[in-house]
Structure formats: structure tokens, C-alpha cells
C-alpha positions as CSV (number, residue, x, y, z in Angstrom):
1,X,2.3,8.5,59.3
2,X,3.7,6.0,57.1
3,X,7.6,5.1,57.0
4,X,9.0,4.4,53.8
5,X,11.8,1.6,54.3
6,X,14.0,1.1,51.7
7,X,15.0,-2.6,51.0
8,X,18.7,-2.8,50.5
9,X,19.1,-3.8,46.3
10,X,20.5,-7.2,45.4
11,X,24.1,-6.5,44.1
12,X,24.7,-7.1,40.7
13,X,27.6,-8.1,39.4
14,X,29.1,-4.6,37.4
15,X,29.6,-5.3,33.9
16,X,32.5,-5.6,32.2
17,X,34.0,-3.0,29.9
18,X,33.3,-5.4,26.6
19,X,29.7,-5.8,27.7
20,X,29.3,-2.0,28.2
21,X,31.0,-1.5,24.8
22,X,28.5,-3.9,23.3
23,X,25.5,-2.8,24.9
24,X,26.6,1.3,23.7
25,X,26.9,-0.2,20.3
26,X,23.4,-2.0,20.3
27,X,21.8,1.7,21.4
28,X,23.9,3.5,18.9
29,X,22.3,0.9,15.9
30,X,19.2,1.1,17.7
31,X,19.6,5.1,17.8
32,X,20.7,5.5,14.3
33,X,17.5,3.0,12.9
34,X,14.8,5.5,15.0
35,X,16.5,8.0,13.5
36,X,16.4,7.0,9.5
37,X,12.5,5.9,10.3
38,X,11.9,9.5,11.6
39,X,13.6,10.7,8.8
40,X,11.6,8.4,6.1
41,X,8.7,9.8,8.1
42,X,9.4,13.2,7.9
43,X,10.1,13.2,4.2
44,X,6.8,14.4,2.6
45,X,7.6,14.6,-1.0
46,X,8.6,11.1,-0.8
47,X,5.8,9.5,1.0
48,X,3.6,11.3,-1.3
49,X,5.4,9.7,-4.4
50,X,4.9,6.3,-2.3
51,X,1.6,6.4,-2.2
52,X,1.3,7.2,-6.0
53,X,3.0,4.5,-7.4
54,X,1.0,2.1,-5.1
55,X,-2.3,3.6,-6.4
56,X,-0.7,3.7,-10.1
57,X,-0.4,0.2,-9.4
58,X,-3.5,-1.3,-7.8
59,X,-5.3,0.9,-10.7
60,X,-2.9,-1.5,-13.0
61,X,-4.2,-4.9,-11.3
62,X,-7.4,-3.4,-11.4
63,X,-7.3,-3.0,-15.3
64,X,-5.7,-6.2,-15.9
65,X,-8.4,-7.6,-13.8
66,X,-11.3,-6.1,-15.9
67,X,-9.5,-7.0,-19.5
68,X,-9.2,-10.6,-18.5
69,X,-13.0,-10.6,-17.2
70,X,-14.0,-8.9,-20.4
71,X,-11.8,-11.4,-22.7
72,X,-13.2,-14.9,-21.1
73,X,-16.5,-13.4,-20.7
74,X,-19.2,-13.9,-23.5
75,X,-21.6,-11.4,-22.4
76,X,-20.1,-7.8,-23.3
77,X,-19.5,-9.3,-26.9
78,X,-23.1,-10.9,-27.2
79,X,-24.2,-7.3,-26.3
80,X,-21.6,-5.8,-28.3
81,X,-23.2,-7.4,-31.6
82,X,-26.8,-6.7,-29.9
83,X,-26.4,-3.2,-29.9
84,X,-24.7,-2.9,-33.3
85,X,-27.8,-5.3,-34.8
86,X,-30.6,-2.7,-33.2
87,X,-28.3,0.1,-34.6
88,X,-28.2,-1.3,-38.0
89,X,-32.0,-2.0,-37.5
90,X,-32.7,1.7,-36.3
91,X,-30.8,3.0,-39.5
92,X,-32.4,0.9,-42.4
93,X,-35.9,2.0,-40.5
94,X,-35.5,5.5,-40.9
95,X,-33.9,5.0,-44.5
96,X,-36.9,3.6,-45.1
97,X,-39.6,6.1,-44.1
98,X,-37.7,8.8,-46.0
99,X,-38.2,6.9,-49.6
């Protein structure tokens, strides 16, 4: 069978107390962020909330998007007055049958 050796380590210096000290406090803020993005997760109502004030707002870009095409577009007036002309036309044709 096979021997497992085990190769002695390299030593390491031990760390100081400061950099233990500094190194607990980068966990603890690294801790404490995890935790307030678990929480944000977590946090249904609010997420739902989130995701209807982005949709209230692309449906806002959206609008402004279509007014602006409609306003520097001359096609939706051109058919505006079209179909107000046939209208008219339609009207004074059956006015005129009925005399």
C-alpha cells in the first residue's frame, strides 16, 4: 500500500495582534455587508415595489418615446385629416340619399 508522507509546512511568521485585530475587523465589515444583501434579498415586499417603479418607469420612457415619434412625425396627422375627410365624405353621402 501507499504511505502518505507528510511534508513538514514552511513556518510562517505568526501575526501580530494589530494584524489579527485588522483582519477580524475586515470579516466583521465583510460579515455585516453579506448580511444587509441577504436581508435586502429576503425582503419581498420591497423588491416587489423595486420592480414596479422600474416598470412604471420604462412604461414612462416608452411614452415619451412614442409622443416625440408622433409629434416629428407627419404621417399619423396626414392620416388624422384622411380619415376625418372620408368621414366627412361618408356623412354628406348618406345626407344626400335621404333627400
Amino acid at each position: 500500500m501507499s504511505e502518505k508522507t507528510t511534508e513538514p509546512k514552511p513556518t510562517e511568521p505568526k501575526p501580530t495582534i494589530e494584524e489579527l485585530r485588522a483582519e477580524i475587523q475586515q470579516t466583521r465589515t465583510e460579515l455585516g455587508e453579506t448580511v444587509q444583501a441577504l436581508a435586502a434579498k429576503a425582503d419581498v415586499k420591497a423588491r416587489a415595489l423595486d420592480q414596479v417603479e422600474h416598470a412604471k418607469q420604462r412604461v414612462r420612457v416608452a411614452a415619451g418615446e412614442a409622443q416625440q415619434r408622433v409629434r416629428t412625425s407627419p404621417v399619423p396627422l396626414a392620416l388624422v385629416v384622411a380619415g376625418v375627410a372620408a368621414l366627412v365624405g361618408v356623412v354628406l353621402i348618406i345626407r344626400g340619399r335621404k333627400r
